[in-house]
MDAnalysis code that builds the backbone (N, CA, C; Angstrom):
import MDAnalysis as mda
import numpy as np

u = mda.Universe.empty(294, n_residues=98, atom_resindex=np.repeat(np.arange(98), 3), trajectory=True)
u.add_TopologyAttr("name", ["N", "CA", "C"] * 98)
u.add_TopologyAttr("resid", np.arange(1, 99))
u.add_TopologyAttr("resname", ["UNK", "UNK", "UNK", "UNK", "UNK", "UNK", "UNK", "UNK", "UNK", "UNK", "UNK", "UNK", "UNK", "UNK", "UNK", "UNK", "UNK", "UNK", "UNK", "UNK", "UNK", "UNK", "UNK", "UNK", "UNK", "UNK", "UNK", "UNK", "UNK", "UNK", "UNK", "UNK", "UNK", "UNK", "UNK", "UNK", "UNK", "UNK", "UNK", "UNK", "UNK", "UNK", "UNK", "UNK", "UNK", "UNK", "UNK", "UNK", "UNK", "UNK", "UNK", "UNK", "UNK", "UNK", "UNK", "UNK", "UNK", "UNK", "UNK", "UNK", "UNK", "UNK", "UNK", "UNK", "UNK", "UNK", "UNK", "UNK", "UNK", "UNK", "UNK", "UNK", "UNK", "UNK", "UNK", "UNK", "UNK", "UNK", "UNK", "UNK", "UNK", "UNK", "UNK", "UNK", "UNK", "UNK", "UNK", "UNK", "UNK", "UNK", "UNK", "UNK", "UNK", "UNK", "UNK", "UNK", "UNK", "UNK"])
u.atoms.positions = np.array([
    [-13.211, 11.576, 86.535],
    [-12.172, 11.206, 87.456],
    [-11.376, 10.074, 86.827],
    [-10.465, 10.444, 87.086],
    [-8.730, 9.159, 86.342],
    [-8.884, 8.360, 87.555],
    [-8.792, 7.353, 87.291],
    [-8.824, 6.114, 88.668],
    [-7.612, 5.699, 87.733],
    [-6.080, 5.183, 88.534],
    [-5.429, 4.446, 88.498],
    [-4.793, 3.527, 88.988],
    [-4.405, 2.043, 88.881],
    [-4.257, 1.032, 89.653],
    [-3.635, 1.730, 90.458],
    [-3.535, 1.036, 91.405],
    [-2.644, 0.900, 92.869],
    [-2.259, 2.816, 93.189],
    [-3.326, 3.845, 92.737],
    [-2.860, 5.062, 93.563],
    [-3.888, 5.645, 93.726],
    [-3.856, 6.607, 95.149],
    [-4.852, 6.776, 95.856],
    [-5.900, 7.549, 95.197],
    [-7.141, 7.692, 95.222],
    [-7.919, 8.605, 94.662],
    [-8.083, 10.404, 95.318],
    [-7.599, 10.928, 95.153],
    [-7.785, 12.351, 95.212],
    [-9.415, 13.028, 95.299],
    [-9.877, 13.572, 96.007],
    [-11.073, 13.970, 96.330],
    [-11.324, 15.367, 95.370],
    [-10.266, 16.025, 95.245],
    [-10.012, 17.119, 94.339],
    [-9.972, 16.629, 93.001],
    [-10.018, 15.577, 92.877],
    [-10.057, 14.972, 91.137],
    [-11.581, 14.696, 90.996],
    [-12.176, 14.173, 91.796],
    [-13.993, 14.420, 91.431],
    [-14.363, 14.944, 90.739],
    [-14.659, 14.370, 89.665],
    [-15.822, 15.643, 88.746],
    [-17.053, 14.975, 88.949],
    [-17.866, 15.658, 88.749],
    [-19.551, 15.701, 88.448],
    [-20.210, 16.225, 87.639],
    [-21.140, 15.737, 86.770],
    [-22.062, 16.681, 85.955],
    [-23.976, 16.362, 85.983],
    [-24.164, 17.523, 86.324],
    [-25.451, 17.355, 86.737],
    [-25.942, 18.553, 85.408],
    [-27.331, 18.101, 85.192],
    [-28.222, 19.115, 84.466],
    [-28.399, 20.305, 84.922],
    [-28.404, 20.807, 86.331],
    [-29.195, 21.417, 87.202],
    [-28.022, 22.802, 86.950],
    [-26.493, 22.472, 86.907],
    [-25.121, 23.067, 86.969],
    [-25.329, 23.943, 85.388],
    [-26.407, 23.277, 84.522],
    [-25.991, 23.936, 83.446],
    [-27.785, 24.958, 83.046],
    [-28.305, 25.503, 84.423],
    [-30.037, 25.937, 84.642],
    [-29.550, 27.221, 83.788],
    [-28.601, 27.920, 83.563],
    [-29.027, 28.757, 82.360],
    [-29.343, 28.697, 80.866],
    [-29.100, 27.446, 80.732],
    [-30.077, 26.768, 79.488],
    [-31.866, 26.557, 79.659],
    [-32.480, 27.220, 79.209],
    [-33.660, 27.068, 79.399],
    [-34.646, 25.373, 79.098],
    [-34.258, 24.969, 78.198],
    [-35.061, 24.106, 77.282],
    [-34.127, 22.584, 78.148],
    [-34.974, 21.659, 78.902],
    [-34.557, 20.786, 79.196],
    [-33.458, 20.119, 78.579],
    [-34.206, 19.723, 77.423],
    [-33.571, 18.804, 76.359],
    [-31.549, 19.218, 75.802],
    [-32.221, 20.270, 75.741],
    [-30.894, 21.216, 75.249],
    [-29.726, 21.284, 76.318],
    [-30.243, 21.456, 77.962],
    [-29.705, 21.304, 79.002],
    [-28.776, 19.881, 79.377],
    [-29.703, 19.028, 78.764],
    [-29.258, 17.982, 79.229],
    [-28.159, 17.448, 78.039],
    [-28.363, 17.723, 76.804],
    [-27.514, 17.442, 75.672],
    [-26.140, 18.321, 76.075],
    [-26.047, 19.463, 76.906],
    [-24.849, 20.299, 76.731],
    [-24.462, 19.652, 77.870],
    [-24.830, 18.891, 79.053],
    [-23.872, 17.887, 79.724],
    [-23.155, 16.989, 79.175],
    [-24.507, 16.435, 78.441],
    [-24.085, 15.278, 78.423],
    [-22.393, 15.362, 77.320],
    [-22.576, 16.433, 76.244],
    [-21.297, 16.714, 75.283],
    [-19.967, 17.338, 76.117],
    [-20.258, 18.189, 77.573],
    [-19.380, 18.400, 77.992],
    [-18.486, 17.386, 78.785],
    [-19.717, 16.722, 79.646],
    [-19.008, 14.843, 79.980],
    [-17.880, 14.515, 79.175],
    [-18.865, 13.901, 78.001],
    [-18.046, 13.569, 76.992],
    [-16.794, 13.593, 76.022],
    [-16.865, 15.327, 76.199],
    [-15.898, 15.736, 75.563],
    [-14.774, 15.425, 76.914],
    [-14.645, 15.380, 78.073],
    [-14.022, 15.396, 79.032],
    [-13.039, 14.273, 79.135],
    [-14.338, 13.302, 79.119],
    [-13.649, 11.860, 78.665],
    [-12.944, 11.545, 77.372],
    [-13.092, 12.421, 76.719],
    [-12.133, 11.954, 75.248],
    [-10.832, 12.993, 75.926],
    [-10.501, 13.939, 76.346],
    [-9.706, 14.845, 76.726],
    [-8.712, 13.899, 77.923],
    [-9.146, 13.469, 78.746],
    [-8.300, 12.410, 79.396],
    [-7.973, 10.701, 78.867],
    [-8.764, 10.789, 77.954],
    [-8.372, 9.198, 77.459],
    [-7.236, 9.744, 76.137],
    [-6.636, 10.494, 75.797],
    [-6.022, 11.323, 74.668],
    [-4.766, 10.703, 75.398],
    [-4.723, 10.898, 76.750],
    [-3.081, 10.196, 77.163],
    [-2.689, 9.511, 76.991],
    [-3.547, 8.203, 76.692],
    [-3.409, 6.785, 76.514],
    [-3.074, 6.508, 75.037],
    [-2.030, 5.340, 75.042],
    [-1.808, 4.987, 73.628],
    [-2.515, 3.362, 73.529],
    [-3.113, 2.952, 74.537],
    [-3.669, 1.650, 74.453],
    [-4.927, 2.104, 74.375],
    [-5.426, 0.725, 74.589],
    [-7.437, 0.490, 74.710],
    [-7.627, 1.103, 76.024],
    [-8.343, 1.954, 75.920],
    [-8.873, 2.845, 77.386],
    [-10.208, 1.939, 77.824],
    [-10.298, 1.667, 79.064],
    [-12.194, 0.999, 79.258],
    [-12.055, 1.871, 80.513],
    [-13.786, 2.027, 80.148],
    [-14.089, 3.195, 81.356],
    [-15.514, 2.397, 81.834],
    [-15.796, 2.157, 82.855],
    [-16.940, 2.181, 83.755],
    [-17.882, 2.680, 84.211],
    [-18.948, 2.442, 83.619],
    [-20.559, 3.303, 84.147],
    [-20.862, 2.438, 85.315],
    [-21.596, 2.812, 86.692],
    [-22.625, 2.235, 86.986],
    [-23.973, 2.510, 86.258],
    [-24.452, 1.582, 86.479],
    [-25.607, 1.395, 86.079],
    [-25.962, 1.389, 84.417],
    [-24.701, 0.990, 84.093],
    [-24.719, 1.322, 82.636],
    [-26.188, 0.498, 81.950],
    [-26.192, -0.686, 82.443],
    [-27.325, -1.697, 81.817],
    [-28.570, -1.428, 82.063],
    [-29.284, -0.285, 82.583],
    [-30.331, 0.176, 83.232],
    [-30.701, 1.776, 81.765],
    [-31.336, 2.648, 83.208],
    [-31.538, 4.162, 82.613],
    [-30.961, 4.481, 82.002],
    [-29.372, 4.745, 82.729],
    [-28.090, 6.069, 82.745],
    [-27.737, 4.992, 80.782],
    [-27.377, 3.489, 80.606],
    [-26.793, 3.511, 79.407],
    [-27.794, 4.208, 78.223],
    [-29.296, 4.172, 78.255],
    [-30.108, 4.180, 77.195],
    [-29.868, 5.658, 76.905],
    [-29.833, 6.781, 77.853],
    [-29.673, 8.168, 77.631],
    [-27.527, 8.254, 76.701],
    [-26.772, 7.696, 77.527],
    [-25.601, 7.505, 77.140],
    [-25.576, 6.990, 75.341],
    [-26.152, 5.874, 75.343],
    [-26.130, 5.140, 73.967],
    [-26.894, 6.145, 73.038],
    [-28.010, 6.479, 73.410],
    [-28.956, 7.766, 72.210],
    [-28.275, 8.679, 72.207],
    [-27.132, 9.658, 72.988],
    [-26.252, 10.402, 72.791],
    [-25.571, 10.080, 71.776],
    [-24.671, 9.584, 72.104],
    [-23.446, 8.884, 71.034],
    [-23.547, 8.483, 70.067],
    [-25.237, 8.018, 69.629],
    [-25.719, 7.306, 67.991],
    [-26.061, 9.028, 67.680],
    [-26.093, 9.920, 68.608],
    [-26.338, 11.263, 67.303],
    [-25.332, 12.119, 67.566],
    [-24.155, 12.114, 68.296],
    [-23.774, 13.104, 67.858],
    [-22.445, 12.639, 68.149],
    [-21.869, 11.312, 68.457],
    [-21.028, 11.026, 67.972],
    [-19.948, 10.819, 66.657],
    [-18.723, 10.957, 66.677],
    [-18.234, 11.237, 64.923],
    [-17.665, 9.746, 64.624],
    [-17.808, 9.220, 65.480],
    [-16.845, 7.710, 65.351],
    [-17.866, 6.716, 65.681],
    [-16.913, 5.457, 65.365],
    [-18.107, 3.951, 65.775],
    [-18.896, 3.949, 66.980],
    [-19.724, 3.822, 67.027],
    [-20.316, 3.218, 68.528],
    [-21.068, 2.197, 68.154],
    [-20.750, 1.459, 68.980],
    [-21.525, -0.443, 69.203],
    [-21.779, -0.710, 69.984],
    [-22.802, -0.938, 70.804],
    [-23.532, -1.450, 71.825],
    [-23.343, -3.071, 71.820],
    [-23.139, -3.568, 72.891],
    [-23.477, -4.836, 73.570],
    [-24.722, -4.895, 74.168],
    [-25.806, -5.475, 73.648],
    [-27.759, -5.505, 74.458],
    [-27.660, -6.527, 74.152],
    [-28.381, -7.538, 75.352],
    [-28.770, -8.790, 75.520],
    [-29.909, -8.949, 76.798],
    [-31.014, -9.492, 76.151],
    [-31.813, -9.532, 76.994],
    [-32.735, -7.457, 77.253],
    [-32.732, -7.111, 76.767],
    [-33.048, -5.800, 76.785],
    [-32.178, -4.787, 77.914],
    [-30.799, -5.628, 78.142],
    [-30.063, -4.492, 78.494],
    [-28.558, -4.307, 78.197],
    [-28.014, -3.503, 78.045],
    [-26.737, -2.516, 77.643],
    [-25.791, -3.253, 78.536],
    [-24.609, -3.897, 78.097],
    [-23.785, -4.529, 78.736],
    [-22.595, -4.017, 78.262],
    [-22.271, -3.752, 77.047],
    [-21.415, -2.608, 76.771],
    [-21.500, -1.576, 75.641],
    [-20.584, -0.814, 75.785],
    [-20.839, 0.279, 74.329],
    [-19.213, 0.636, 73.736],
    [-18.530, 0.277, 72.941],
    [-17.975, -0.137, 72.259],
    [-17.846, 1.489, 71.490],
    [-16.421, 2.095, 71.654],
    [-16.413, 3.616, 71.021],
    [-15.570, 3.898, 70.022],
    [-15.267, 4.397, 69.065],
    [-14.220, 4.443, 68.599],
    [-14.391, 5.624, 67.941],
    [-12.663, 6.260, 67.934],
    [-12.790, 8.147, 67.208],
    [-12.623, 7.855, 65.822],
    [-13.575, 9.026, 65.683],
    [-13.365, 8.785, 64.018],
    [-12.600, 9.316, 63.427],
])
């Protein structure tokens, strides 16, 4: 979902991605990697508009959801990724295309 200052959010712009959406993959692991690349690829597909610094927002990034996010992106990302960890948690992750 595009959140932009000062305009309303659209309920029809919601996306979601769950593991469960992609159960004709058998093998967990594999299931969860083809979200997580379709996410991803999603978010590079709408940040493509932008000619500035794009920042995007996780909850819970400093918890669970960043450690699965960050081990994504160190393997199968093509560009920089840099993590911000302090104190044993993820405060930011730092992306860049290669």
């Amino acid at each position: 979902m595009l959140v932009l200052p000062k305009e309303p959010v659209k309920y029809n712009r919601v996306e979601t991605y769950f593991s469960d959406d992609y159960i004709t993959i058998k093998c967990f692991d594999d299931r969860s990697s083809k979200m997580m690349d379709d996410f991803l690829s999603r978010i590079e597909h709408i940040s493509k508009g932008f000619r500035s610094v794009l920042t995007i927002y996780f909850h819970n990034l400093g918890k669970f959801d960043g450690i699965f996010l960050l081990k994504h992106l160190v393997s199968n990302w093509k560009g920089d990724v840099r993590p911000l960890v302090q104190n044993h948690r993820i405060y930011e992750i730092s992306v860049k295309s290669g």
